[in-house]
C-alpha positions as CSV (number, residue, x, y, z in Angstrom):
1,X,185.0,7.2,-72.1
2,X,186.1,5.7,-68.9
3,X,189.0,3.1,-69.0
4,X,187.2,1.0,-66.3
5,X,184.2,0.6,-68.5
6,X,186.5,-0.6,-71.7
7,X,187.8,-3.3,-69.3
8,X,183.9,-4.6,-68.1
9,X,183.6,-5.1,-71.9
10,X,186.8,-7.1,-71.8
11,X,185.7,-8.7,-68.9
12,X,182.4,-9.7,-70.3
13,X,183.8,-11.2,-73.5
14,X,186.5,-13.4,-71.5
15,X,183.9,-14.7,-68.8
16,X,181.3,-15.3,-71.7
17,X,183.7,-17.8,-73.7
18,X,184.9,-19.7,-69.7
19,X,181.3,-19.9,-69.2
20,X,179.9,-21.1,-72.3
21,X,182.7,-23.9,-73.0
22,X,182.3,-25.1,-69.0
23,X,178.7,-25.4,-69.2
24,X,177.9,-25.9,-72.7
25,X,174.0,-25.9,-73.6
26,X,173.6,-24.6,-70.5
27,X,173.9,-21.7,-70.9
28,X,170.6,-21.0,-72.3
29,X,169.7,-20.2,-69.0
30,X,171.3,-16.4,-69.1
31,X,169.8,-16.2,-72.7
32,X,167.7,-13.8,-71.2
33,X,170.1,-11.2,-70.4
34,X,170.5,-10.9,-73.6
35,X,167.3,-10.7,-75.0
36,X,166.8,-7.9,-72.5
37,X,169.7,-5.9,-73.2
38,X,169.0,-6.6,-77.3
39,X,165.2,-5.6,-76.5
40,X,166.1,-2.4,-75.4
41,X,168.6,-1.7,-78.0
42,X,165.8,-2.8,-80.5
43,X,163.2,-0.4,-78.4
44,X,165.1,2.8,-79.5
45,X,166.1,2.3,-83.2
46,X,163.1,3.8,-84.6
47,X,162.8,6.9,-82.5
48,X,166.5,7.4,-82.6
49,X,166.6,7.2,-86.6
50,X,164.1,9.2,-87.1
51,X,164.6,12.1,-84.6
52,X,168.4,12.1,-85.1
53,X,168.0,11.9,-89.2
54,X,165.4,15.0,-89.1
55,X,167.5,17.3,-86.9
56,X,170.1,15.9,-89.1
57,X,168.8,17.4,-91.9
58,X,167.5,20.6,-90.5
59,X,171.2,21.4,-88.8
60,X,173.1,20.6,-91.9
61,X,172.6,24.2,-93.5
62,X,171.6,24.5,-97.1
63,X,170.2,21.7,-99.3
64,X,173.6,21.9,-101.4
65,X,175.5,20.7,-98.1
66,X,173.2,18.3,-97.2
67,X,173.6,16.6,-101.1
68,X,177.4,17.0,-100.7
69,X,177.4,14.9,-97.3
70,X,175.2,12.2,-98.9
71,X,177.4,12.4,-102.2
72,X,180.6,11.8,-99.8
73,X,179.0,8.8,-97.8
74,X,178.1,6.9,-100.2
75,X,181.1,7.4,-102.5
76,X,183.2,6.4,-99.1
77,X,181.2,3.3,-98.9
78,X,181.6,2.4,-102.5
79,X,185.2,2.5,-102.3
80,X,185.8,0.5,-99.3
81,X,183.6,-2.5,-100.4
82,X,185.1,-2.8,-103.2
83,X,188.8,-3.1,-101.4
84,X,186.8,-5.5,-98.8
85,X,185.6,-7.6,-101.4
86,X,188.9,-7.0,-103.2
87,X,190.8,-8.2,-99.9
88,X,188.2,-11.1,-99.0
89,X,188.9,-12.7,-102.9
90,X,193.1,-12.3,-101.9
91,X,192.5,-14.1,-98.9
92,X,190.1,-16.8,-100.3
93,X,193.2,-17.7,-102.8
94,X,195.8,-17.6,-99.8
95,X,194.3,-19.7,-97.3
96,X,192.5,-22.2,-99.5
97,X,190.1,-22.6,-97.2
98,X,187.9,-25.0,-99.3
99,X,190.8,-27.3,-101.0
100,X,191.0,-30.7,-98.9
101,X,187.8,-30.9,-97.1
102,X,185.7,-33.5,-97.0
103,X,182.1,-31.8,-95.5
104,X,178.8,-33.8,-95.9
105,X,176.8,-31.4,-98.1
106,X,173.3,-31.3,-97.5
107,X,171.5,-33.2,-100.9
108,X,168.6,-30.9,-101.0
109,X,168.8,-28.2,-103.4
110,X,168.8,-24.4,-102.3
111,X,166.7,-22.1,-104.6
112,X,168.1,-18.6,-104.6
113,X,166.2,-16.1,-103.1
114,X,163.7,-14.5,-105.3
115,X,164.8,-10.4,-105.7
116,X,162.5,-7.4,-106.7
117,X,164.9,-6.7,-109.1
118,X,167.1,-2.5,-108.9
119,X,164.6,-0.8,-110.4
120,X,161.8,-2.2,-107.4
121,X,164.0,-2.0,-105.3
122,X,164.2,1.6,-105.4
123,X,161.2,2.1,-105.9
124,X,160.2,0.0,-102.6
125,X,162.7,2.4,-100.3
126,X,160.1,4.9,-100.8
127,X,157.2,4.2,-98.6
128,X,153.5,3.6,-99.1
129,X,152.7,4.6,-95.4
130,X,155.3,5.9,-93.3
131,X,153.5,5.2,-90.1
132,X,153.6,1.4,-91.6
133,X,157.0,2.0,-91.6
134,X,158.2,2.9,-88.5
135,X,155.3,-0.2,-87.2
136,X,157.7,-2.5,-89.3
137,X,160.9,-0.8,-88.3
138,X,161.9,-0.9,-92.2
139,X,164.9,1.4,-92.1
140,X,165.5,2.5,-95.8
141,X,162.0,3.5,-95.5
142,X,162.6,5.3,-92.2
143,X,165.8,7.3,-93.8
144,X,163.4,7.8,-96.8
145,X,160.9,9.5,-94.7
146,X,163.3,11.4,-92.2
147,X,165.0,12.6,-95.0
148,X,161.9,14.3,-96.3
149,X,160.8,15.6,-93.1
150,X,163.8,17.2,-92.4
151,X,163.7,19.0,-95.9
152,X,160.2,20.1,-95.7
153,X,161.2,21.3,-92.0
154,X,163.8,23.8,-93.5
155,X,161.5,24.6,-97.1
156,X,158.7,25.9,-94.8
157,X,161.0,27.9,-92.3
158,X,159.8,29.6,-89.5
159,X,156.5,28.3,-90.0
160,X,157.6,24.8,-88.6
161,X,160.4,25.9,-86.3
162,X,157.8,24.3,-83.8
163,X,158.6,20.9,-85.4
164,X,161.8,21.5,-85.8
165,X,162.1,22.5,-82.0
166,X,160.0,19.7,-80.7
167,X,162.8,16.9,-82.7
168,X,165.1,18.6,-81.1
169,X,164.1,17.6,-78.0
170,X,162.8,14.7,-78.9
171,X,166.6,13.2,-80.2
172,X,168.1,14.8,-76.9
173,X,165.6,12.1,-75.1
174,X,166.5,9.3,-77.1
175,X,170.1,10.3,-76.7
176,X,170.1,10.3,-72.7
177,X,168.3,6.9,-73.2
178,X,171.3,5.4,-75.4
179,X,173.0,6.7,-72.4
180,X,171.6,4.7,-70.1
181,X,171.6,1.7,-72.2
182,X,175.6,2.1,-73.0
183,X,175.7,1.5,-69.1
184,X,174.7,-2.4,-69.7
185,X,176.8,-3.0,-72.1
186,X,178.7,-5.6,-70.1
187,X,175.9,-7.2,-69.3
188,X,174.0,-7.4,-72.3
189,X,177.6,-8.9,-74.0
190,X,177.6,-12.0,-71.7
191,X,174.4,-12.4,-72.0
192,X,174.6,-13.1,-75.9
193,X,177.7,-14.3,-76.2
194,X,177.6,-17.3,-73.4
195,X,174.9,-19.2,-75.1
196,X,176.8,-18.8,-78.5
197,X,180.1,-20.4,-77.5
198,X,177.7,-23.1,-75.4
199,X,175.8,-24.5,-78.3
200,X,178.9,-24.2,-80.8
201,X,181.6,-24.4,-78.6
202,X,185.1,-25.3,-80.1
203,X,184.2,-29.2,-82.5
204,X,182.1,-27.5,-85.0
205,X,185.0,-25.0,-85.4
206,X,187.8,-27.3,-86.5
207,X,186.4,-28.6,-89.9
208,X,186.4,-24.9,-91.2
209,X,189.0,-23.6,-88.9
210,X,190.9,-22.3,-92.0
211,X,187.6,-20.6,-93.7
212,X,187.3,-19.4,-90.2
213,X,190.9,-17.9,-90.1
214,X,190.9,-16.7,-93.4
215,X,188.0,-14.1,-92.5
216,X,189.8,-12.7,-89.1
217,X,193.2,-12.3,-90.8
218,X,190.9,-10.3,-94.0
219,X,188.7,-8.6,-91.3
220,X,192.2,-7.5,-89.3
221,X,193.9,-6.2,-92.6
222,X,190.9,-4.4,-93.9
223,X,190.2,-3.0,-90.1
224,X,194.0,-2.1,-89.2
225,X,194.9,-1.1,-93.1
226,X,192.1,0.8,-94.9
227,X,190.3,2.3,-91.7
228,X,193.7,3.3,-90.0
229,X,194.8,5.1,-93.7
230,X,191.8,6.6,-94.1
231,X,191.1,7.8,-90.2
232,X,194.7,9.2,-90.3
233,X,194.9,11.1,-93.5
234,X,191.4,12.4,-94.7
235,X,190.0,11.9,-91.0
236,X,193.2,13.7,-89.1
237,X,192.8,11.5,-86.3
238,X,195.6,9.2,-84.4
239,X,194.0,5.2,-85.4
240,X,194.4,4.2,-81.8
241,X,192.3,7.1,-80.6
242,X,190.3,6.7,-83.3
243,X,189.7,2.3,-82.3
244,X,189.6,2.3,-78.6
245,X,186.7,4.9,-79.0
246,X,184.9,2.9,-81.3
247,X,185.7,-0.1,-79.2
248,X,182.5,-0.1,-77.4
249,X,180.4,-0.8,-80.6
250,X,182.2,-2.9,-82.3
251,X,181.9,-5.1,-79.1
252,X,178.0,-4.9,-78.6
253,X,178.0,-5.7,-83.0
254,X,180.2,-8.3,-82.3
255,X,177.5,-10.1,-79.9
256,X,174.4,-9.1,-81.3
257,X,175.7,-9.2,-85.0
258,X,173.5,-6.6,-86.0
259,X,174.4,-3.3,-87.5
260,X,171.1,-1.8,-86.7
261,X,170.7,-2.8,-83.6
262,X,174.4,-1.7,-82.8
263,X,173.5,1.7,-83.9
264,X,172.1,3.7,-81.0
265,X,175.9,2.7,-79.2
266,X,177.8,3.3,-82.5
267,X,175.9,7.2,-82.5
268,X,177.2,7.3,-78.8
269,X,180.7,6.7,-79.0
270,X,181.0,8.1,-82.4
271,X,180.0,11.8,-80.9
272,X,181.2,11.2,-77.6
273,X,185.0,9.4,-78.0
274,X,185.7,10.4,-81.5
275,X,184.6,14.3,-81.7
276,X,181.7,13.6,-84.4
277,X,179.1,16.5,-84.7
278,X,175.7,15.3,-84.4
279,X,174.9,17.2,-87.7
280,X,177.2,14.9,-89.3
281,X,176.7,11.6,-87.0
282,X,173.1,11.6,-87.3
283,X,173.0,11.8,-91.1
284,X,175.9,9.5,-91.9
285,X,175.6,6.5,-89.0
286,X,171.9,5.6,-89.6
287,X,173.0,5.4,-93.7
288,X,175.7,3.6,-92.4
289,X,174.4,0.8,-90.6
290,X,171.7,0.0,-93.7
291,X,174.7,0.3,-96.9
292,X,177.7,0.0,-95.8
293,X,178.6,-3.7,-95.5
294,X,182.6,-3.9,-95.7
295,X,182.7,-7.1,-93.5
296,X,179.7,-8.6,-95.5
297,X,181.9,-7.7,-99.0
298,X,184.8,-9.4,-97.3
299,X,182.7,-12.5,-95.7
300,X,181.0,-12.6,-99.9
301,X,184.6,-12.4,-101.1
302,X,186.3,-15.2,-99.4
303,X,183.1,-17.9,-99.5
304,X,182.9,-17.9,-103.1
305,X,186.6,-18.9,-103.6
306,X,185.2,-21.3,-100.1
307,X,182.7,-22.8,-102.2
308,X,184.6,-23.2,-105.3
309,X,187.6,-24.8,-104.4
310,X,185.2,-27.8,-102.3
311,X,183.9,-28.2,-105.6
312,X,187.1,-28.2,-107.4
313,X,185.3,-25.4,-109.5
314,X,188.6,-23.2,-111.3
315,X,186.8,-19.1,-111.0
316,X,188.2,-17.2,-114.0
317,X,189.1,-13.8,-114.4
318,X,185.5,-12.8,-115.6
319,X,183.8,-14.3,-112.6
320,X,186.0,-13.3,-110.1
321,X,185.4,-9.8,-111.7
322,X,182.1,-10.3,-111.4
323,X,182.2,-11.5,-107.8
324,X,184.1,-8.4,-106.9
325,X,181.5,-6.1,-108.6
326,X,178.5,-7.8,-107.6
327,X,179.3,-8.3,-104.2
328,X,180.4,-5.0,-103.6
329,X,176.5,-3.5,-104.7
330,X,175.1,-6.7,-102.8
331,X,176.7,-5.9,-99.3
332,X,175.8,-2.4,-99.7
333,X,171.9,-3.8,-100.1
334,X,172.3,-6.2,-97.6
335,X,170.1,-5.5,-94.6
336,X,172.2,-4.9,-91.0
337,X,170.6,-7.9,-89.9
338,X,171.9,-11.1,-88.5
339,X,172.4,-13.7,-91.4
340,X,172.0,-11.0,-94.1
341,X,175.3,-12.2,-95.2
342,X,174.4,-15.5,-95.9
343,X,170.9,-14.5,-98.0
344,X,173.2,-12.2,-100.0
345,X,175.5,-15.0,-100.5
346,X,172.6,-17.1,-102.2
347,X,172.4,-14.1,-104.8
348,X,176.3,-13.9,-105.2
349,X,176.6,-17.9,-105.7
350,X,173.5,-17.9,-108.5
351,X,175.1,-14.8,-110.1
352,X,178.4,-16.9,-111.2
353,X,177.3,-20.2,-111.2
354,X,178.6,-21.9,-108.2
355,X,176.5,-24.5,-106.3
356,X,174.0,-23.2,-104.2
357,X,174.4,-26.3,-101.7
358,X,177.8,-25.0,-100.9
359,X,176.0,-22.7,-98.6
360,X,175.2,-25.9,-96.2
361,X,178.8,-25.6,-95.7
362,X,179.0,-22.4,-94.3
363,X,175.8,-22.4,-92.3
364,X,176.9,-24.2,-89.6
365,X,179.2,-21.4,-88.5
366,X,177.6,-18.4,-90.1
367,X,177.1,-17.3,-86.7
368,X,180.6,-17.0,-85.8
369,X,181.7,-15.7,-89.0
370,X,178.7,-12.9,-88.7
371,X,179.9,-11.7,-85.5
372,X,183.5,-10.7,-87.3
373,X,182.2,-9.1,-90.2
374,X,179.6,-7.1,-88.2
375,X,182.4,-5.7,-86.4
376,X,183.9,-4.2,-89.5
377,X,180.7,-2.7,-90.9
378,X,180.0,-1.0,-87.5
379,X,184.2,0.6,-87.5
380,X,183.5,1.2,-90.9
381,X,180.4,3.1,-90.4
382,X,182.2,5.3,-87.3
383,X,185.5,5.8,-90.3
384,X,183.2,7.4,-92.7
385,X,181.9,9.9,-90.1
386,X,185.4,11.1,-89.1
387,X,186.5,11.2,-92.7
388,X,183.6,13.0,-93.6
389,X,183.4,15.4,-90.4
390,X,187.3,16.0,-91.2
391,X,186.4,17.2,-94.6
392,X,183.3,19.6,-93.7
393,X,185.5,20.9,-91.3
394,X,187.9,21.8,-94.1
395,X,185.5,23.5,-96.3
396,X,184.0,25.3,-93.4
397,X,187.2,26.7,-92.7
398,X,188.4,27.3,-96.4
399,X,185.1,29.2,-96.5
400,X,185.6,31.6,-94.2
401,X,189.2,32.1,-95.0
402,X,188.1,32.9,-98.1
403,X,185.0,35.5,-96.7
């Protein structure tokens, strides 16, 4: 990764927040540079799952490998969640975000979403019509059906090395396309971001400055704390290396807020800056961006306390337990969509009984406070698949020590 390119990013994010705060609403006018860099992010999410998933699979060697590697991803994912959540509750308590205020709550009441329930759930990852599927970009579904693909691909053997060969090709197409979309980067970052900072700009910031405040410094600690231990001593990799090649992503999730959309970059810079295989990349990243919600965990973490204190509502042990645990399995079902975080938040609220309305209070910035926590999903999703490639590595080589 060129230096010079780091520096447009940079660049981008610095002229996007002059611009927006000099010309204010508008800014709506370069919308559309975003929208066109977003549109072709968007355009190659499908293809790129599915082709990258299948070859995934089909490179990964035996079935046995292929459960290990989903066995390790979503244990990683588990485990950092929780310590999001963990570190969103500590910070919550610390900054006392929600004691003092005095914020005009909407009156009207907000029903919680209505949920399918675990066992539906489930059940609806598997898909009715896969071709439906991939109409309605559903990405569970997509995974679901990839996953499947891929396995049949290596049952059947030779028979299908046809198929096999033509996904090949098909992924090395969508990867030379990511290519040339990582090249408008830049541009597609000031395109989103100058509008944002124009219709928000800085007086709807200062009311919940400290909420505000509270999720960077959690976001920082869980970013510069968990990811740095776990890069440097499962993933063998210097931190620094590790962020600055990840940078790229976490920029382009920090202006589309959208772990999904950010995932054709984060495959990019993942196999390109950090030294992932695309064996492991292609299984672990697209699994990635759809469970693995740290900065959602630590966004559901420090609202709740938010919420509480405005109401003057004292959270004991049991709930904040229970906050911990449920919001730990409800960021890793949150979609990687923008304003996920705030529908799972409904669900979190309902679960312990906190007032629903006190998500008026936090809507108003959601926005901004998406843009952080999307950045931490997106490094946490490139964390796993060092980690995880460190440790494949391992066996490989304690394998044929072994031979």
């Amino acid at each position: 990764m060129k230096k010079g390119f780091i520096w447009q990013i940079v660049g981008a994010f610095v002229l996007a927040i002059i611009v927006g705060l000099i010309f204010g609403d508008k800014t709506t006018y370069i919308q559309p540079l975003g929208d066109f860099f977003l549109r072709l992010i968007k355009f190659i999410i499908v293809p790129l799952i599915l082709s990258t998933i299948i070859v995934g699979v089909t490179n990964a060697g035996d079935i046995k490998r292929l459960g290990r590697l989903g066995g390790k991803t979503i244990s990683y994912y588990l485990i950092t969640s929780f310590i999001a959540i963990s570190i969103g509750l500590i910070a919550g308590f610390t900054f006392s975000p929600g004691s003092g205020m005095d914020l005009q709550v909407s009156e009207t009441a907000v029903e919680p979403s209505e949920t399918d329930g675990v066992v539906q759930t489930i059940l609806n990852i598997i898909p009715l019509n896969p071709i439906e599927a991939l109409a309605s970009a559903n990405v569970l579904q997509i995974i679901f059906f990839a996953l499947f693909t891929g396995i049949g691909i290596k049952l059947v053997g030779e028979k299908a090395a046809t198929v096999q060969q033509f996904f090949d090709g098909f992924a090395e197409v969508m990867y030379k396309i990511t290519g040339v979309i990582m090249k408008l980067v830049p541009i597609g970052i000031f395109g989103l971001l100058a509008p944002v900072v124009g219709e928000y700009g800085l007086t709807v910031l200062l009311p919940l400055i400290k909420l505000i405040l509270a999720l960077i410094v959690a976001c920082i600690v869980h970013v510069a704390v968990v990811y740095s231990v776990a890069v440097k001593s499962l993933g063998k990799m210097n931190p620094l290396l590790f962020f600055k090649g990840i940078f790229p992503a976490a920029a382009v999730a920090f202006s589309t807020c959208s772990s999904s959309g950010t995932l054709p970059i984060t495959m990019k810079n993942t196999e390109d800056n950090l030294g992932v295989s695309k064996e492991t990349s292609s299984f672990i990243l697209p699994l990635g961006a759809t469970i693995n919600m740290d900065g959602t965990a630590i966004y559901q973490g420090i609202t709740v306390v938010f919420v509480a204190q405005y109401f003057g509502i004292n959270l004991s042990f049991t709930q904040i337990l229970t906050v911990a645990l449920i919001g730990t399995l409800a960021s890793i079902g949150a979609a990687g969509v923008p304003g996920a975080g705030l529908i799972m938040l409904t669900m979190t609220l309902a679960v312990v009984n906190l007032p629903l309305e006190g998500i008026a209070l936090v809507a108003g910035v959601d926005r901004i406070l998406d843009m952080f926590r999307t950045s931490v999903n997106i490094i946490g999703d490139a964390s796993a698949s060092v980690v995880i490639e460190e440790s494949e590595r391992k066996r490989v080589v304690g394998e044929a020590a072994s031979a």
